[in-house]
N, C-alpha and C positions, 0 to 999 in steps of 0.2 A: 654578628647577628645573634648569636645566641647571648653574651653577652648583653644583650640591650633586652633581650625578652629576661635574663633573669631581673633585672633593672624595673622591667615594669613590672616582674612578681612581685618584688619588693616591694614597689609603692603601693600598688594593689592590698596585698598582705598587712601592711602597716595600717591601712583605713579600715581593713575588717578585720580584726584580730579573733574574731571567732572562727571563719576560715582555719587559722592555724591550730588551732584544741583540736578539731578534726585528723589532721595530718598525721600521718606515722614516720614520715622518715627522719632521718638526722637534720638534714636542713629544715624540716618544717618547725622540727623541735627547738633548734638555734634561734629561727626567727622569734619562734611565742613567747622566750625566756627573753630575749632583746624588746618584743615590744613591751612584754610585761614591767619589763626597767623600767623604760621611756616612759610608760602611762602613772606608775606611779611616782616617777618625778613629775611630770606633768601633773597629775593629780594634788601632789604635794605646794607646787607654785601656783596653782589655781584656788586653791584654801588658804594660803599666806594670801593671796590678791582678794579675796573674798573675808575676810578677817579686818585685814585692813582699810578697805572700802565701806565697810560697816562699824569701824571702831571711829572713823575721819566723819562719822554721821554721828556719834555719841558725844552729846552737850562735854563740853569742857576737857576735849578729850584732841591728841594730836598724833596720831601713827605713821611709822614708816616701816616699809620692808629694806632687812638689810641682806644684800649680797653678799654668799661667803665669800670671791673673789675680794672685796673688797675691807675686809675686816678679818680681826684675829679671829684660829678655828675654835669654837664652842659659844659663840657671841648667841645670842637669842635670834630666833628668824626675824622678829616682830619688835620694834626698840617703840614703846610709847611712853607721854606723857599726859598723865591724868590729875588733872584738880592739882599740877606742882608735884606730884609723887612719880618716881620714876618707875615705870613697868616694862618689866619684857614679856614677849611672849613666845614659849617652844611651840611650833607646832608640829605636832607628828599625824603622821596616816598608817591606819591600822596597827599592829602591836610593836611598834616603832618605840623605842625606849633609849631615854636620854643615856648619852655617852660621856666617858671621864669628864671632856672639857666642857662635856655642858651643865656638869653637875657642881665643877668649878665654878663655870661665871655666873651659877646660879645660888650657888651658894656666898661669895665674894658680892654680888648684888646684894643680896639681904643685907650681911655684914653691915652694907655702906645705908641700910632704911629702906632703899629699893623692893620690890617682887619681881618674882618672875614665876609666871604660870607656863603648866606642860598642859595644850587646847590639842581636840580632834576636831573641833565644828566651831562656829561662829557662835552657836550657842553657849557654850562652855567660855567663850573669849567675855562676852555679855555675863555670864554668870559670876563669874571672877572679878570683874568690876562693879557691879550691885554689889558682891561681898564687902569689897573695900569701902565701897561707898557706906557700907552700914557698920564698919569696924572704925570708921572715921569720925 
């Protein structure tokens, strides 16, 4: 029984994560730091899904999002082609700052003619291609 009521704090908990900033105990404080994870991964795949939704709408332009499961670690979240030129796109949330391997494939990209831009908003992903498009 008790077991199933801590079950439903949990889901509770997890929908209102304001509830838990209030809380003083050790558990409430596990859970806030746990949903805090979850929302900024979530936050993070909801802005690569919103990047590339709106880049798949930009004339001459072909985006995909790439799973890290599936590709070497430091790959750009964001593999597009634009006008023939290859671009990647990092994207980070909040003061998220590229790591070794991403400073690797972003720099071995260029090497090869490539870009690869580091976006926080969909705006910034837009700004970075008007730029190319005017260095073109």
């Amino acid at each position: 029984m008790i077991q199933r009521s801590i079950i439903s704090i949990r889901k509770t908990l997890w929908q209102c994560p304001l509830i838990l900033k209030s809380g003083n105990s050790i558990f409430h404080t596990i859970l806030s730091r746990t949903s805090m994870q979850k929302s900024s991964v979530s936050s993070h795949s909801k802005l690569c899904a919103k990047v590339v939704s709106s880049l798949n709408r930009y004339p001459f332009t072909m985006a995909r999002r790439i799973e890290s499961r599936f590709c070497e670690s430091g790959t750009a979240d964001i593999l597009c082609c634009y006008k023939g030129l290859f671009v990647g796109f990092e994207v980070k949330v909040g003061k998220d700052v590229l790591r070794k391997k991403q400073k690797l494939f972003k720099r071995k990209t260029e090497e090869a003619l490539g870009k690869v831009f580091v976006v926080h908003s969909v705006h910034e992903a837009f700004e970075c291609l008007k730029n190319l498009q005017s260095n073109t």
